[in-house]
Steps between C-alpha positions, in 0.01 A plus 500: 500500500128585551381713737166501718273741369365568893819556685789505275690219601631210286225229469532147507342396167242177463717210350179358315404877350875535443478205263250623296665848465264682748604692757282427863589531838545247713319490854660151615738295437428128489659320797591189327691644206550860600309625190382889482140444456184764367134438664435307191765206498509498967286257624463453890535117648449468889722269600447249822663604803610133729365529864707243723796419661855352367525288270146415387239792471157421661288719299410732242385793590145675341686816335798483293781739430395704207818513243481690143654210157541546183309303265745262413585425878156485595378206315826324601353567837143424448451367179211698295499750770619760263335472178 
């Protein structure tokens, strides 16, 4: 196993870097596929947040919930958004 070269610990590794032999560390893990994921490969999607009441949601509202994809996961979100 690899360890961090700040603190020592064992580091989760970046699955795309991993693929490609490099060694990077992740700083997220996409929330779709539960990928380790470098700055390069994360994107960030906000997602809409519903305002309403059960069972039909009224609105959306202006901000959405920031969430960190991989690539792959990301255009299956928002196509293109992660070219």
């Amino acid at each position: 196993m690899k360890h961090s070269r700040r603190t020592g610990d064992i580091m989760l590794r970046c699955y795309e870097c991993a693929l490609k032999d490099e060694t990077e560390e992740a700083v997220a893990i996409c929330i779709m596929c539960g990928k380790g994921i470098c700055m390069e490969h994360a994107h960030r999607i906000d997602l809409p947040i519903w305002e309403g009441g059960y069972p039909t949601p009224v609105k959306v509202m202006k901000k959405g919930l920031p969430r960190f994809v991989c690539s792959d996961c990301g255009n299956i979100l928002v196509p293109g958004a992660c070219e």
